[in-house]
C-alpha positions as a Markdown table, in Angstrom:
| # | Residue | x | y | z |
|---|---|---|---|---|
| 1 | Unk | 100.1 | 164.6 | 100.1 |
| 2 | Unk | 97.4 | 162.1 | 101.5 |
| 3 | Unk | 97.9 | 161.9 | 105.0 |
| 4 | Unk | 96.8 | 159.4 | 107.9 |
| 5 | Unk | 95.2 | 161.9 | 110.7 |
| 6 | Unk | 96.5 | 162.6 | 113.3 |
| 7 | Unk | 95.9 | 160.3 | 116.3 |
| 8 | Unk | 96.9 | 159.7 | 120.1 |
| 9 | Unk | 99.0 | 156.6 | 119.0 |
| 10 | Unk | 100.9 | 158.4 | 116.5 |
| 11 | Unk | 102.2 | 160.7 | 119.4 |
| 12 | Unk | 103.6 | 157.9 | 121.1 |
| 13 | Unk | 106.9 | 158.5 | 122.8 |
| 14 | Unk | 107.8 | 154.7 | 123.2 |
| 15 | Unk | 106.8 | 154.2 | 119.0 |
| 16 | Unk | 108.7 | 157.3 | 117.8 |
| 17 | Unk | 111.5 | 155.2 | 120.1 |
| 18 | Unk | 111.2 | 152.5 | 118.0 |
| 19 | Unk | 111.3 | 154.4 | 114.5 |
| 20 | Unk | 114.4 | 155.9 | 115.5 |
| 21 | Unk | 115.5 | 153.0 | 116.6 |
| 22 | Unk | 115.0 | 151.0 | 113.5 |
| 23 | Unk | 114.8 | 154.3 | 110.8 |
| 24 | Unk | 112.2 | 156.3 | 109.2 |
| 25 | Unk | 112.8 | 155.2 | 105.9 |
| 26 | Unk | 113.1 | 151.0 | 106.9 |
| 27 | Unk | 109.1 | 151.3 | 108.6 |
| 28 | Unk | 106.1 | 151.9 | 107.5 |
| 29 | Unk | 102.9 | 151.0 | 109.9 |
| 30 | Unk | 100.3 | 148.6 | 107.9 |
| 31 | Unk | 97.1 | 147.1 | 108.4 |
| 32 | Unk | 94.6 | 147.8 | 110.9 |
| 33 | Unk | 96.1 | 150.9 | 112.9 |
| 34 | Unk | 96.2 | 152.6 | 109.6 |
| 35 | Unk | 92.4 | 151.5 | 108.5 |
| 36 | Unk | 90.6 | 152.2 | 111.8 |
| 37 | Unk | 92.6 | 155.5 | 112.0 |
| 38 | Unk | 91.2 | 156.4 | 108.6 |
| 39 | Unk | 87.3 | 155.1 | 109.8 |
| 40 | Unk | 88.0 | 157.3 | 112.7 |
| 41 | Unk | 87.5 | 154.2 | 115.1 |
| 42 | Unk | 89.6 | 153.2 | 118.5 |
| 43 | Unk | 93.1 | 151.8 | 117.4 |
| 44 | Unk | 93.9 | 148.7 | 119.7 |
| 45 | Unk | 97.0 | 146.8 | 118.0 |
| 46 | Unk | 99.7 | 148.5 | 116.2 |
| 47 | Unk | 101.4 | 146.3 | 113.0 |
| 48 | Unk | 104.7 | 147.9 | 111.4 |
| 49 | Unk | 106.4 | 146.4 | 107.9 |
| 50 | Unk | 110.0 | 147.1 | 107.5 |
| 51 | Unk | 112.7 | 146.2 | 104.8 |
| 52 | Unk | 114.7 | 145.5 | 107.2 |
| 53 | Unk | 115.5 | 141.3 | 107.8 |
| 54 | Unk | 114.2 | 140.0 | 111.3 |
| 55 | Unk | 118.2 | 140.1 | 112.8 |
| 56 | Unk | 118.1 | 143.2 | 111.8 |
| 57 | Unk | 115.0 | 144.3 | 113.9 |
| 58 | Unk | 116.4 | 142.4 | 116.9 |
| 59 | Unk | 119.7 | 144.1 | 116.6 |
| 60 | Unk | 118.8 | 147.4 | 116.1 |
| 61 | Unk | 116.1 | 147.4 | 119.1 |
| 62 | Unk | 118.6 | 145.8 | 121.4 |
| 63 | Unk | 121.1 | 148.3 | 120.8 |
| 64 | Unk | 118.5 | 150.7 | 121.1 |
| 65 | Unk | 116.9 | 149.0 | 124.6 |
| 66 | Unk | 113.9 | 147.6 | 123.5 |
| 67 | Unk | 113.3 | 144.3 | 124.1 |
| 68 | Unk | 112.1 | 141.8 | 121.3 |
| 69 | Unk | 110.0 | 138.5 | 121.3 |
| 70 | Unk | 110.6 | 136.7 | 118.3 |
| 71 | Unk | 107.1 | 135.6 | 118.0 |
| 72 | Unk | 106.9 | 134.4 | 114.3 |
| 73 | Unk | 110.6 | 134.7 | 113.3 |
| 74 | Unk | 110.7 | 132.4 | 110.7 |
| 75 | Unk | 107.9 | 134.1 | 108.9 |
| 76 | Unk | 109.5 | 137.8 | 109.5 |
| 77 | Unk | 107.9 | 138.8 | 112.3 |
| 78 | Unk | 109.7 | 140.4 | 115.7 |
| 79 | Unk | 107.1 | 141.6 | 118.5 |
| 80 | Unk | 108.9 | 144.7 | 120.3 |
| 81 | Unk | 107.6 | 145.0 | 123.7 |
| 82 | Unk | 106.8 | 148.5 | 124.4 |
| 83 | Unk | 105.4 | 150.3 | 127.6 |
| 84 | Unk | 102.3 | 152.1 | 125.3 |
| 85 | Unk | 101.3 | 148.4 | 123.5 |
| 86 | Unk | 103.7 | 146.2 | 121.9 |
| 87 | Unk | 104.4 | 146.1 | 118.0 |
| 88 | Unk | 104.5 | 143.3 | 115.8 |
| 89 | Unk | 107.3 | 144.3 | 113.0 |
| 90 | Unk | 107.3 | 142.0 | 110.0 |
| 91 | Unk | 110.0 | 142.4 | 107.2 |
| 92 | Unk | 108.1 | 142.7 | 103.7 |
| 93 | Unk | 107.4 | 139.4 | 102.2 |
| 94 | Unk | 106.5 | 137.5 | 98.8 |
| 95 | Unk | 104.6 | 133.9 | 98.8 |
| 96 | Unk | 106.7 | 131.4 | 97.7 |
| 97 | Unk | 104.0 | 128.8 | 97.9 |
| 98 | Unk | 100.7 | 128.1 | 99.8 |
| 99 | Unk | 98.4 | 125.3 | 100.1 |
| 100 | Unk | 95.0 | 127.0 | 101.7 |
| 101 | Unk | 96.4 | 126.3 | 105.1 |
| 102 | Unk | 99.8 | 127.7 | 105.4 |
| 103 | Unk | 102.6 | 129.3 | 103.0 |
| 104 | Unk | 106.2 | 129.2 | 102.4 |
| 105 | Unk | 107.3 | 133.3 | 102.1 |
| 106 | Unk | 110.6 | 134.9 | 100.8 |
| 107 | Unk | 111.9 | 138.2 | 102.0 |
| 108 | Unk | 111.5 | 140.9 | 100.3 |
| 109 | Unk | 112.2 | 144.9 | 99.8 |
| 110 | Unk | 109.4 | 146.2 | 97.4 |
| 111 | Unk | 106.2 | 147.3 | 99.3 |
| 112 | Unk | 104.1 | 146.2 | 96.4 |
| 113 | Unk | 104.6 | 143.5 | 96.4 |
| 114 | Unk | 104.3 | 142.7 | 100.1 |
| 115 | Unk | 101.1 | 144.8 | 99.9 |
| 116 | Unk | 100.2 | 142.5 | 96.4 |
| 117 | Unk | 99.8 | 139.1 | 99.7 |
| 118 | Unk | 97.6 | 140.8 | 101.7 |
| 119 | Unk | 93.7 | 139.5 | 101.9 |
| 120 | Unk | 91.8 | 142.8 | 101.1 |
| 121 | Unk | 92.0 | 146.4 | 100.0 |
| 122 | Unk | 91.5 | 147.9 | 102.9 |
| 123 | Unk | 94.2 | 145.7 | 104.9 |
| 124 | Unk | 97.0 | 146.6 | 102.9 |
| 125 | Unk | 96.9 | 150.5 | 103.7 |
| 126 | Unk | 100.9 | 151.5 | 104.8 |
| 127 | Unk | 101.5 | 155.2 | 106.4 |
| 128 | Unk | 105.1 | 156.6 | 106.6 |
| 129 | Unk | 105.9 | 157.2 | 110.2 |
| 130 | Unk | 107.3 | 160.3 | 110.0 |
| 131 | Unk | 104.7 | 162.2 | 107.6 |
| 132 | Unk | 102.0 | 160.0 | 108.1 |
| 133 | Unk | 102.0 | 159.7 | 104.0 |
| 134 | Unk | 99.6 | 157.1 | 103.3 |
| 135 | Unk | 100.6 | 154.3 | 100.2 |
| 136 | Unk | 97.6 | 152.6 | 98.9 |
| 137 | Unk | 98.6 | 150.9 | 95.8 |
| 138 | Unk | 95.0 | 148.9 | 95.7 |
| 139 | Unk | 92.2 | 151.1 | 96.0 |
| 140 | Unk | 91.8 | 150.6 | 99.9 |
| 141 | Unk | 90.5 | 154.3 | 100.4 |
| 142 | Unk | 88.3 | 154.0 | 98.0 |
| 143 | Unk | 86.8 | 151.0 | 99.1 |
| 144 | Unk | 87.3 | 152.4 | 103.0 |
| 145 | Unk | 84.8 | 155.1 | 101.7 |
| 146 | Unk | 81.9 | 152.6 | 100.1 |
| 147 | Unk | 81.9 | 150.3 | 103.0 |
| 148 | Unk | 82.7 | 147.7 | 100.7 |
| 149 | Unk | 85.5 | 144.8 | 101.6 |
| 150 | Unk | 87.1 | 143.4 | 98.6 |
| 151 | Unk | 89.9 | 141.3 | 98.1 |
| 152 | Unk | 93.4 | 142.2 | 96.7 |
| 153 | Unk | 93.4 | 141.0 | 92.9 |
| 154 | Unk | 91.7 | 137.7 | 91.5 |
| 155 | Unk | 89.5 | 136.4 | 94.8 |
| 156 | Unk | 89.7 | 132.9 | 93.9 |
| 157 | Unk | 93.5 | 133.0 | 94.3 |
| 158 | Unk | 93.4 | 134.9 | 97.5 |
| 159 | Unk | 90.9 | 132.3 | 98.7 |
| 160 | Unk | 93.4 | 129.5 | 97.5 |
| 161 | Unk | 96.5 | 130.8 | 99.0 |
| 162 | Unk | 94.8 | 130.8 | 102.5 |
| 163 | Unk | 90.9 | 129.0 | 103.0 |
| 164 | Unk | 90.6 | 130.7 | 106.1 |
| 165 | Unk | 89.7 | 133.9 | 103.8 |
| 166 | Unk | 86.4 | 133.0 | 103.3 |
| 167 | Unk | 85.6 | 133.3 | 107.1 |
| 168 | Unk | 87.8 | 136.6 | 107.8 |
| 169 | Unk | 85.4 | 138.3 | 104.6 |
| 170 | Unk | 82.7 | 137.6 | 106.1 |
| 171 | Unk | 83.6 | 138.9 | 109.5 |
| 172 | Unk | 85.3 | 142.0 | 108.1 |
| 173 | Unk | 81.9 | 142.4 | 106.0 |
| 174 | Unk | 80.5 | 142.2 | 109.0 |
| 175 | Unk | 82.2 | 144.8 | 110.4 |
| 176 | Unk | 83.2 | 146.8 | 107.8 |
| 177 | Unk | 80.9 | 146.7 | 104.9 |
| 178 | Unk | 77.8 | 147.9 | 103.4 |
| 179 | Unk | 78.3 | 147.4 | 99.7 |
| 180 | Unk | 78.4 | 143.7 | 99.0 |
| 181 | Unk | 81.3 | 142.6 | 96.2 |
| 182 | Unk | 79.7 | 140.0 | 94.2 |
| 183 | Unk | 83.1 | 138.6 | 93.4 |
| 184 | Unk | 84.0 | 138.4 | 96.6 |
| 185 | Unk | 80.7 | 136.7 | 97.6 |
| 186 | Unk | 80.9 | 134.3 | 94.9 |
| 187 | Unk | 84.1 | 133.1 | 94.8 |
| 188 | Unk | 83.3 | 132.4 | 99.0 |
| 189 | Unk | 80.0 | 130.5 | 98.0 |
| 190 | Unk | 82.0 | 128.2 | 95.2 |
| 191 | Unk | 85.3 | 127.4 | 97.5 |
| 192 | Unk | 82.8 | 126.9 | 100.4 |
| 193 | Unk | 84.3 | 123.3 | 101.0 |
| 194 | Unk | 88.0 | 124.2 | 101.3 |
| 195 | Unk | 87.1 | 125.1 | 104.6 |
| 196 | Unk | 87.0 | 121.7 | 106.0 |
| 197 | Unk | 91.1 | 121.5 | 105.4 |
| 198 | Unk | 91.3 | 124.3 | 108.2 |
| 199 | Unk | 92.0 | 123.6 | 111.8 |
| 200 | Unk | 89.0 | 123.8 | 113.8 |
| 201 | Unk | 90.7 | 126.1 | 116.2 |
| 202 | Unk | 91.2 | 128.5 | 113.6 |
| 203 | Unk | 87.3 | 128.1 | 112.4 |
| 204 | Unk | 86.2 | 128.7 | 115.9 |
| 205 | Unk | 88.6 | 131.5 | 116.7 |
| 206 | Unk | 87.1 | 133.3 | 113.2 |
| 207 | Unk | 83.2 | 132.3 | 114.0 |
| 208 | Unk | 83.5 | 133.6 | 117.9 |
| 209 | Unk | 85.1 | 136.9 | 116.0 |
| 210 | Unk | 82.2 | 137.1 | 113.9 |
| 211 | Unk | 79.4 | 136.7 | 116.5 |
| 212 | Unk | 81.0 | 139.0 | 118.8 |
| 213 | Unk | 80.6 | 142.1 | 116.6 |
| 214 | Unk | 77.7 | 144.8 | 117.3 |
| 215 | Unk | 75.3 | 143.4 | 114.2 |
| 216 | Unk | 76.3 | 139.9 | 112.6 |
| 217 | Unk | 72.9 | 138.4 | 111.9 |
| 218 | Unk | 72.2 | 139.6 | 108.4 |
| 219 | Unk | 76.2 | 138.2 | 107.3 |
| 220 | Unk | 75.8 | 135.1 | 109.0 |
| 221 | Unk | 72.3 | 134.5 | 107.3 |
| 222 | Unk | 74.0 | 135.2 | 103.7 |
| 223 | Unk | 76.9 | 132.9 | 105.0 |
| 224 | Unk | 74.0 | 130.2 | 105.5 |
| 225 | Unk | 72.5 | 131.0 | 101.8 |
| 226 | Unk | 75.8 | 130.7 | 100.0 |
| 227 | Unk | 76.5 | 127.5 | 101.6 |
| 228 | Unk | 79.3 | 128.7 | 103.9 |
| 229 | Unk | 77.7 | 128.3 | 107.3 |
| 230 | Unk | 76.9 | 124.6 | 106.3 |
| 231 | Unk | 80.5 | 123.7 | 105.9 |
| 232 | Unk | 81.6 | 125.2 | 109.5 |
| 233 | Unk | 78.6 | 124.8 | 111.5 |
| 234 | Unk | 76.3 | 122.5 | 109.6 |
| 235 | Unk | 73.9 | 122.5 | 113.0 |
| 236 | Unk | 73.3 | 125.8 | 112.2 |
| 237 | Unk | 70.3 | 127.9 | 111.9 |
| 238 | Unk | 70.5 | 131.9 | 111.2 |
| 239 | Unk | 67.2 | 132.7 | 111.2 |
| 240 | Unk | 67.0 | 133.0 | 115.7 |
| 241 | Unk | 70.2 | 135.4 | 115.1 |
| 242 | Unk | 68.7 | 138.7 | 114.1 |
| 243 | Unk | 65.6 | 138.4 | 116.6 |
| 244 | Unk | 68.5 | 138.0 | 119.6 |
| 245 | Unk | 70.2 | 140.7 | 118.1 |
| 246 | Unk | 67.7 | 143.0 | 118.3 |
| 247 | Unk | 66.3 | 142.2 | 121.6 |
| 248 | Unk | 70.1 | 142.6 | 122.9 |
| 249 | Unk | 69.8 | 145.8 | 121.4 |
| 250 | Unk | 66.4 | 147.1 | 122.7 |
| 251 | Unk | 67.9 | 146.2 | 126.5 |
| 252 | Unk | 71.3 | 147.8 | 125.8 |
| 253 | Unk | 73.0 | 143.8 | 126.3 |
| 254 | Unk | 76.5 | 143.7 | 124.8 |
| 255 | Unk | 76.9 | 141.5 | 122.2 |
| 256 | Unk | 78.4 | 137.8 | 123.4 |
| 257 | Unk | 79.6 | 135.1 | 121.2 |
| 258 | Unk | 78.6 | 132.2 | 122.8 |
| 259 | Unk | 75.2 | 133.3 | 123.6 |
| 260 | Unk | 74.7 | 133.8 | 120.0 |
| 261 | Unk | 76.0 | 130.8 | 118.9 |
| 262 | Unk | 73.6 | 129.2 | 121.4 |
| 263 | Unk | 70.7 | 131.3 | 119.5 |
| 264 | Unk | 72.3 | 129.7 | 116.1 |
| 265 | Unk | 72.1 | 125.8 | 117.4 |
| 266 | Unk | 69.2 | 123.6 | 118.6 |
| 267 | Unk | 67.9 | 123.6 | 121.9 |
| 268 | Unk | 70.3 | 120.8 | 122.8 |
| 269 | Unk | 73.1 | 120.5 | 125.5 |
| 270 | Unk | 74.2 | 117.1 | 124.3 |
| 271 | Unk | 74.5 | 118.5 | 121.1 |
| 272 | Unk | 76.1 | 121.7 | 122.1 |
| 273 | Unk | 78.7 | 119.7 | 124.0 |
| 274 | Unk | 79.2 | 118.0 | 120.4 |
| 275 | Unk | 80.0 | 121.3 | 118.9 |
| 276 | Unk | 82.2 | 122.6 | 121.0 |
| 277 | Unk | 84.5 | 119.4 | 121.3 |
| 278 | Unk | 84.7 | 119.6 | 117.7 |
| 279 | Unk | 85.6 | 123.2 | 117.3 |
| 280 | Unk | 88.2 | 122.5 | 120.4 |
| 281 | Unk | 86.9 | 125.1 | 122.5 |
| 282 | Unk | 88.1 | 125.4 | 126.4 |
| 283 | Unk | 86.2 | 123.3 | 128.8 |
| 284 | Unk | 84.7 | 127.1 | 130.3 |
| 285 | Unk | 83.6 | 127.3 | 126.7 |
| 286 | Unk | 82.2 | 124.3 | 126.2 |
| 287 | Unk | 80.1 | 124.5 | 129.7 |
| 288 | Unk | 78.7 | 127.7 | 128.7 |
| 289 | Unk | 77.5 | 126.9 | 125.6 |
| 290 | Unk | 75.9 | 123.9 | 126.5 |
| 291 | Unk | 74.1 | 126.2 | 129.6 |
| 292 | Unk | 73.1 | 128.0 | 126.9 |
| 293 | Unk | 71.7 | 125.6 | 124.7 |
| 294 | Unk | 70.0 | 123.9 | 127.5 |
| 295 | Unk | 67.4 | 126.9 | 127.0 |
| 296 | Unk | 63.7 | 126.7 | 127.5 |
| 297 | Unk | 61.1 | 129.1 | 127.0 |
| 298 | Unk | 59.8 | 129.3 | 130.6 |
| 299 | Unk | 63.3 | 130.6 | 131.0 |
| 300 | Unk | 62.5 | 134.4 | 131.4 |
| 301 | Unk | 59.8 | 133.8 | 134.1 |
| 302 | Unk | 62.0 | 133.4 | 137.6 |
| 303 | Unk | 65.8 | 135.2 | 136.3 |
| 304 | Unk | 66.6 | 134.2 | 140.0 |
| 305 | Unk | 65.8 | 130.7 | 140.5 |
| 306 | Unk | 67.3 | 129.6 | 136.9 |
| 307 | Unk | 70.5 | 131.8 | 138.2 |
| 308 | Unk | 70.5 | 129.7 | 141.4 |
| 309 | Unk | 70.6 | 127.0 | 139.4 |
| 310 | Unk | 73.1 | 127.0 | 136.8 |
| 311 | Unk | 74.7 | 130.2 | 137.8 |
| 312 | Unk | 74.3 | 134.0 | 136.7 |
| 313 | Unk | 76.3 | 134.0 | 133.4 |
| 314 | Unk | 74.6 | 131.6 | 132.1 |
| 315 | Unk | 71.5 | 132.1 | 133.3 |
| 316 | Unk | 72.1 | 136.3 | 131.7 |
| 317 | Unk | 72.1 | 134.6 | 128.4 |
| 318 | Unk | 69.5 | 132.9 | 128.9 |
| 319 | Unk | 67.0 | 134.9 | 129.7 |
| 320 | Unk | 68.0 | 136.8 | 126.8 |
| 321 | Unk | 67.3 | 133.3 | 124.2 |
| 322 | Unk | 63.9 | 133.4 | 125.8 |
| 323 | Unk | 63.5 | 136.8 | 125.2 |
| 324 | Unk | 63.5 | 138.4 | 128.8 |
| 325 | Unk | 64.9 | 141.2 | 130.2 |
| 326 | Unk | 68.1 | 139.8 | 132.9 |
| 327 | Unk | 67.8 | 143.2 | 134.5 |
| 328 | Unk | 66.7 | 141.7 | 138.1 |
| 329 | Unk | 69.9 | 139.7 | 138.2 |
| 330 | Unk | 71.7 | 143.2 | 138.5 |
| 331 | Unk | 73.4 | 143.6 | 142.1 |
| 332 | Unk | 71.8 | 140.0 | 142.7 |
| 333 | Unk | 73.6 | 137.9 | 145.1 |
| 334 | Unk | 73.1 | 134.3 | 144.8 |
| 335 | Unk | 71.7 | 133.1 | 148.7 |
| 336 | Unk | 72.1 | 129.9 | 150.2 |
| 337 | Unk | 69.1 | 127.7 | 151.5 |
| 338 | Unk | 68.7 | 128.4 | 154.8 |
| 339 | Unk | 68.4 | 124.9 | 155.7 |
| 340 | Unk | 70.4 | 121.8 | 156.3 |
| 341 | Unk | 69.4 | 117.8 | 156.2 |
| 342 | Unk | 70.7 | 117.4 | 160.1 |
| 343 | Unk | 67.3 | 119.8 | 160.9 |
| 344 | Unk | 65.2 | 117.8 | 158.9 |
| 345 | Unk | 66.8 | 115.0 | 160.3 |
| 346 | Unk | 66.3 | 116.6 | 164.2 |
| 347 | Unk | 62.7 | 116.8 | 163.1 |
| 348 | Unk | 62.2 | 113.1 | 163.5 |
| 349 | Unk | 63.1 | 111.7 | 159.8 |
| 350 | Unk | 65.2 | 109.3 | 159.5 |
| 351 | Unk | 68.7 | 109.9 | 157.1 |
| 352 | Unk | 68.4 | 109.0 | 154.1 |
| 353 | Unk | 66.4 | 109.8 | 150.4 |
| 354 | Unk | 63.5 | 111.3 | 152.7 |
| 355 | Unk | 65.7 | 113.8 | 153.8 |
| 356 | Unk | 67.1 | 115.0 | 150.2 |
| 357 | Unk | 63.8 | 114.5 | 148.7 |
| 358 | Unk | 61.9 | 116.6 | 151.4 |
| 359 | Unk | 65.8 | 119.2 | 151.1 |
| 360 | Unk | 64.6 | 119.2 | 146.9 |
| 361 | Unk | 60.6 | 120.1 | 148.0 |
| 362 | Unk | 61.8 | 122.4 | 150.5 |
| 363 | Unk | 64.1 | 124.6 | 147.5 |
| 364 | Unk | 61.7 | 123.9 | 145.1 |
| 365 | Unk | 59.1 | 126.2 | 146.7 |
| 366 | Unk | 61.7 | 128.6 | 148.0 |
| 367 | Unk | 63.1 | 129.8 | 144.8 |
| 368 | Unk | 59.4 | 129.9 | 143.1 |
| 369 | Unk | 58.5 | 132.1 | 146.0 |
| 370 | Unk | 61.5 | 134.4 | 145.3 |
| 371 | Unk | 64.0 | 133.2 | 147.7 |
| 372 | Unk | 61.9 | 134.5 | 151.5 |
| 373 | Unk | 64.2 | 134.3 | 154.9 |
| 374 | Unk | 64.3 | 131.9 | 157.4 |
| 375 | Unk | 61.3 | 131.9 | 158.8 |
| 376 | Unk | 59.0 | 130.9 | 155.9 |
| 377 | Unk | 61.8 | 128.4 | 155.0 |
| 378 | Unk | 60.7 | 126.5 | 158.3 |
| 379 | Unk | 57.3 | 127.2 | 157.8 |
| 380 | Unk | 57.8 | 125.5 | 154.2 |
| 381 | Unk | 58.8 | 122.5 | 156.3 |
| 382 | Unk | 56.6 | 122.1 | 158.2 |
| 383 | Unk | 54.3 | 122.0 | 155.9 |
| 384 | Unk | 56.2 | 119.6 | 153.6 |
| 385 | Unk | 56.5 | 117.2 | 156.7 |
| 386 | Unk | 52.6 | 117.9 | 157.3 |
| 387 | Unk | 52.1 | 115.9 | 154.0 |
């Protein structure tokens, strides 16, 4: 019998609660629990398919004492809330309809056919939670084994039932793959332009996915040559991507999405602001990436003094565009200027713009001389009121 090894989530006591709670034979754990245990990587969420209808589920946990969320129950999916991680149950479905952006599903009891809706191969991988048994009814392990990500029948239809697709190939590819599926990659390069039907929050939430994983560059460079990157990001250049990527690398920087979109746009704030109100990010978001695009290439030469001035985050990322090492911001705490307008003011000049402009000369020679006490901050002073 093929088996799913052994891991520390299938010992769980509060998930063996839950199987007994809704039966052995009515669950079966899907998706990527069951893939990532396979490629022997950490397990973070935990999906479960049952025959079982959603009132069902909510019964049978409540009777049981687990409580349920019913977070998508019109689609078939319960989320039990359990002390080890909760788990999203969804009974097994069939498509009824779709239109590239959302679908109209049936309940169903064959797990072929629920398996048969599923985007790719290696997503639709089921494991009995009692044995561990796993059902593959698509080739999965096999593809698991090439490094190669491949969608469940005719890709064109897959693409068609749900645009967004496209993007969640690439980022799997990303993360996944090794050998490239030229019908995957060419049905994404001709359906390129159903894309612009999607919600811009769901094109964000799938490009910040993608640029968050260890290695994206050389993906989102074939995403630019087969005309997908155009449609989602048409500011876009790849080509900065894989130099950033390996300088993060070289310094040991983890991998951040924003900063690399940053490396992927123009050196532009205005522009960058443009972007991000388009792809709906937060207001935090949109700030960043602006920050970031705001780059220049004397960036790496005073860390400090471009962290005192837009902040350290930022400033991190920044350093890394230009490529410099951020490593002096380490343990770094941001001083104040040691100085106030009043003492300028108690030095004989009258309030006013003399005061801020002599407050900017004052900082402006205090951070390029690495932020010195007190003392040379007066003698700075002096000196600027000498003039």
């Amino acid at each position: 019998m093929n088996r799913l090894p052994a891991a520390d989530w299938t010992q769980r006591e509060d998930l063996a609660a839950l199987v007994a709670a809704l039966g052995a034979e009515n669950l079966r754990w899907v998706g990527g629990a069951v893939r990532d245990t396979l490629l022997g990587h950490p397990v973070k969420d935990i999906d479960a398919a049952t025959t079982l209808r959603p009132e069902q589920v909510v019964d049978l946990c409540a009777a049981a004492g687990i409580r349920t969320v019913p977070t998508g129950i019109a689609h078939g999916t319960v989320t039990a809330i359990l002390p080890g991680g909760n788990v999203e149950v969804t009974t097994l479905r069939r498509d009824v309809s779709t239109d590239g952006r959302r679908a109209t599903v049936a309940f169903a009891d064959d797990w072929r056919e629920d398996a048969a809706r599923r985007d790719f191969t290696i997503n639709a991988l089921y494991a009995d939670p009692a044995t561990l048994e796993i059902f593959d009814f698509f080739g999965g392990q096999a593809d698991l084994a090439a490094r190669r990500v491949r969608f469940i029948g005719d890709a064109r239809q897959r693409i068609a039932e749900d645009h967004l697709r496209i993007l969640r190939y690439f980022r799997f590819q990303a993360r996944f793959g090794g050998m490239l599926d030229g019908e995957a990659e060419a049905a994404c390069a001709d359906l390129a332009n159903t894309l612009k039907g999607l919600s811009r929050e769901r094109v964000a939430m799938e490009l910040l996915s993608l640029l968050a994983l260890p290695d994206p560059a050389s993906t989102v460079e074939r995403m630019q040559r087969l005309g997908v990157l155009p449609v989602v990001l048409p500011e876009a250049d790849a080509s900065a991507l894989a130099a950033l990527v390996a300088h993060e690398q070289r310094l040991g920087a983890a991998p951040h999405a924003l900063r690399r979109m940053a490396a992927l746009l123009p050196r532009d704030a205005a522009l960058a602001e443009k972007v991000a109100a388009r792809l709906k990010l937060s207001a935090a978001q949109k700030k960043h990436l602006a920050l970031c695009a705001g780059r220049e290439e004397s960036d790496a030469a005073n860390p400090r003094a471009l962290a005192y001035r837009i902040g350290p985050d930022a400033a991190r990322d920044r350093v890394l565009l230009a490529g410099g090492d951020p490593a002096v911001l380490d343990g770094w705490t941001i001083p104040e200027l040691p100085l106030k307008g009043g003492e300028i003011v108690a030095r004989g000049v009258g309030a006013g713009p003399e005061v801020a402009r002599l407050l900017r000369a004052v900082e402006a020679r205090w951070m390029a001389e690495g932020f010195p006490g007190r003392a040379r901050v007066e003698e700075i002073l002096a000196e600027e009121l000498a003039r």
